[in-house]
C-alpha positions in Angstrom: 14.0 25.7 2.3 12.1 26.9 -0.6 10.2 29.3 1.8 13.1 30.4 3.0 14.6 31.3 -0.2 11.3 32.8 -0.8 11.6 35.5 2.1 15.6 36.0 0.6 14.7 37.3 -2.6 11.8 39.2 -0.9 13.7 40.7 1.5 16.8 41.9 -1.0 14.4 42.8 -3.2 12.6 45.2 -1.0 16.4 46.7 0.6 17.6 47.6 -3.0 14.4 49.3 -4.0 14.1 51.5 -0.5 17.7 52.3 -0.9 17.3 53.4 -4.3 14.0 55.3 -3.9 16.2 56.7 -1.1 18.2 58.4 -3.7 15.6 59.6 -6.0 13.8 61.5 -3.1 17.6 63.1 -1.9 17.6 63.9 -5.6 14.4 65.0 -5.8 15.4 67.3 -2.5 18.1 69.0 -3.5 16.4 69.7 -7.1 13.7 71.2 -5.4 16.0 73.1 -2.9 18.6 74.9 -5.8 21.3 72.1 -5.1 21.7 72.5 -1.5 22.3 68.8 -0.4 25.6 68.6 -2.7 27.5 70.2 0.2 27.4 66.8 1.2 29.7 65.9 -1.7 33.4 65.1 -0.5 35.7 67.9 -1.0 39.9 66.5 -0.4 41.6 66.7 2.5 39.1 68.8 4.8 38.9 67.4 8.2 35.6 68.4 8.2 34.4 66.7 5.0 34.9 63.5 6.5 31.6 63.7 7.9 30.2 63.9 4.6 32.1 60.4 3.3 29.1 58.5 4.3 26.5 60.9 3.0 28.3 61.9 -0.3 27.2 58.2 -1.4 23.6 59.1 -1.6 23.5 62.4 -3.0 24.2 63.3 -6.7 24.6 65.8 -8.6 21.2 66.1 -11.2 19.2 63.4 -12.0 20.9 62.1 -15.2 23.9 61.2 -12.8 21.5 59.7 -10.7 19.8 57.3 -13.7 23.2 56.1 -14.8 23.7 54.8 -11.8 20.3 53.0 -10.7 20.1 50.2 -12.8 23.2 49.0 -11.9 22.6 49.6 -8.4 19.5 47.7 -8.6 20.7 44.5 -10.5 24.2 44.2 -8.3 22.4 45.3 -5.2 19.4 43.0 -5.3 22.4 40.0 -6.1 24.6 41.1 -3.3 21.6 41.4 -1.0 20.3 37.8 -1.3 22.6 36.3 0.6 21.2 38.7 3.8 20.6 42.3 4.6 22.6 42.5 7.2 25.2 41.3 4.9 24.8 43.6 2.5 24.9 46.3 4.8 28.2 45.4 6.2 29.3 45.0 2.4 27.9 48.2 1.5 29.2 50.2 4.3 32.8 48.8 3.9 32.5 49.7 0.2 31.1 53.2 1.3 33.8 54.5 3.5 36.5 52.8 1.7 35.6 54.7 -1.5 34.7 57.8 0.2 37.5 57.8 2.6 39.8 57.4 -1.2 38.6 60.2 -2.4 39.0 62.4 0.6 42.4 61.1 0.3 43.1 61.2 -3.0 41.0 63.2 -5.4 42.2 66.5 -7.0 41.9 70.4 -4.9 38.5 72.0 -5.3 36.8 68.8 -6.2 33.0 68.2 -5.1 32.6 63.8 -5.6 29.1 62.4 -4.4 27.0 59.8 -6.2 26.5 55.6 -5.6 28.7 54.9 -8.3 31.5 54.1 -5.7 28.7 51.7 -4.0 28.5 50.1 -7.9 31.8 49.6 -8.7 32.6 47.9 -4.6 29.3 45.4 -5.4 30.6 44.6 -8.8 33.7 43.6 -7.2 32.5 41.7 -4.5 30.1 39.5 -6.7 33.2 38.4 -8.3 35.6 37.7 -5.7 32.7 36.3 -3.1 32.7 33.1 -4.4 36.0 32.3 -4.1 36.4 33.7 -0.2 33.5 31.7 0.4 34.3 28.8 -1.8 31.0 28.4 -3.5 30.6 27.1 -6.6 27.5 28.7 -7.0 28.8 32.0 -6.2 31.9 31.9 -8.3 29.5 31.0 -11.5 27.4 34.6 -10.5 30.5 36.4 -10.5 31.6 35.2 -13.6 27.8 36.3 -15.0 28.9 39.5 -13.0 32.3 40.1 -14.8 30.7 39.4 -18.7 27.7 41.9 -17.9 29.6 44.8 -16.3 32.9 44.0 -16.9 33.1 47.3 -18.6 33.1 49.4 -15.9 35.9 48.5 -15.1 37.9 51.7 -17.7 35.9 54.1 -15.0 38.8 53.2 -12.8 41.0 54.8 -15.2 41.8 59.0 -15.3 40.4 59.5 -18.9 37.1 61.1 -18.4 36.8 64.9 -17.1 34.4 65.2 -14.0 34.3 61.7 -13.2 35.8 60.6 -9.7 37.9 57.3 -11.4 39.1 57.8 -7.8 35.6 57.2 -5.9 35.2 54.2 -8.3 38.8 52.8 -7.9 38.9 52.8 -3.6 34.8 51.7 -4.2 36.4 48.4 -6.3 38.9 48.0 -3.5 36.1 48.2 -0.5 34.1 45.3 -2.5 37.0 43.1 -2.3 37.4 43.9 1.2 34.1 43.8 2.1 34.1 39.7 0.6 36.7 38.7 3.0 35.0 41.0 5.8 31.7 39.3 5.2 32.5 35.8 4.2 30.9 33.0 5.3 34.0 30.8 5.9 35.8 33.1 8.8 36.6 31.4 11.3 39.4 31.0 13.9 42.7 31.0 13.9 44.4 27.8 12.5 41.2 26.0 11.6 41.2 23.8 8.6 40.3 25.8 5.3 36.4 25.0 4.0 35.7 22.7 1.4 34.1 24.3 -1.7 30.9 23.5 -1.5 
């Protein structure tokens, strides 16, 4: 057990901090290139920019954009990723196209919205729903640690702040609540007896 546990925290440890050197050297990239990789931002209601929902999550747009968003990245990604990478890539790809496919949706005419903060505000709302789709104790007490940490973020889902996508952070907050009932642990088929909390 205690070896297993071992190669968890190894394992979601090493995921967060590939995915997030992953973005610095995009960064990095495009920097060096006179800002050519923020065409892959999303731009509303283009049928062709819906390529560029999955790809608009790892690009930003300088590298102070980038910095706000790695720490957070890193804590709630390395959380979200203990329970199994391949979890947390289902998680993080139902975050990512549910955010991105918001703001294609949603966001205002001649808008360019790229960055992980989507990704952020979908694993902060996982962490604190997970617990009680999966009906762990345990879980339920991380995403109350969760909620009193970064419980703030939670004005970014409001309009009050020029050239931030509230949108991109709003559908990202819905995909982490879908993503806890899309990954939970306690699916199972139809009509069986609801797990015990455990």
């Amino acid at each position: 057990m205690a070896s297993e546990s071992s190669f968890r925290v190894k394992a979601a440890a090493q995921l967060i901090l590939l995915w997030v050197g992953l973005l610095w050297v995009l960064e990095a990239v495009d920097q060096l290139s006179g800002h050519s990789l923020d065409s892959f931002g999303i731009e509303p209601r283009r049928t062709g920019e819906l390529l560029d929902v999955v790809p608009a999550s790892f690009m930003h747009f300088g590298f102070d954009h980038l910095a706000a968003n790695t720490v957070p990245l890193l804590v709630l990604g390395f959380m979200a990723a203990l329970r199994g990478t391949g979890r947390f890539l289902l998680v993080a790809m139902t975050i990512i196209l549910v955010s991105g496919l918001g703001v294609w949706i949603t966001a205002p005419e001649h808008s360019n919205t790229a960055g992980a903060s989507g990704l952020v505000f979908g694993l902060f709302g996982y962490l604190v729903v997970r617990g009680f789709v999966d009906r762990r104790i345990t879980d339920v007490a991380l995403g109350g640690v969760v909620a009193v940490l970064y419980g703030s973020i939670l004005w970014g889902v409001v309009p009050t702040t020029d050239g931030v996508s509230w949108q991109g952070h709003l559908f990202g907050l819905i995909g982490g609540v879908l993503a806890a009932f899309a990954a939970s642990s306690t699916r199972g088929t139809v009509g069986a007896a609801k797990p015990s909390w455990h």
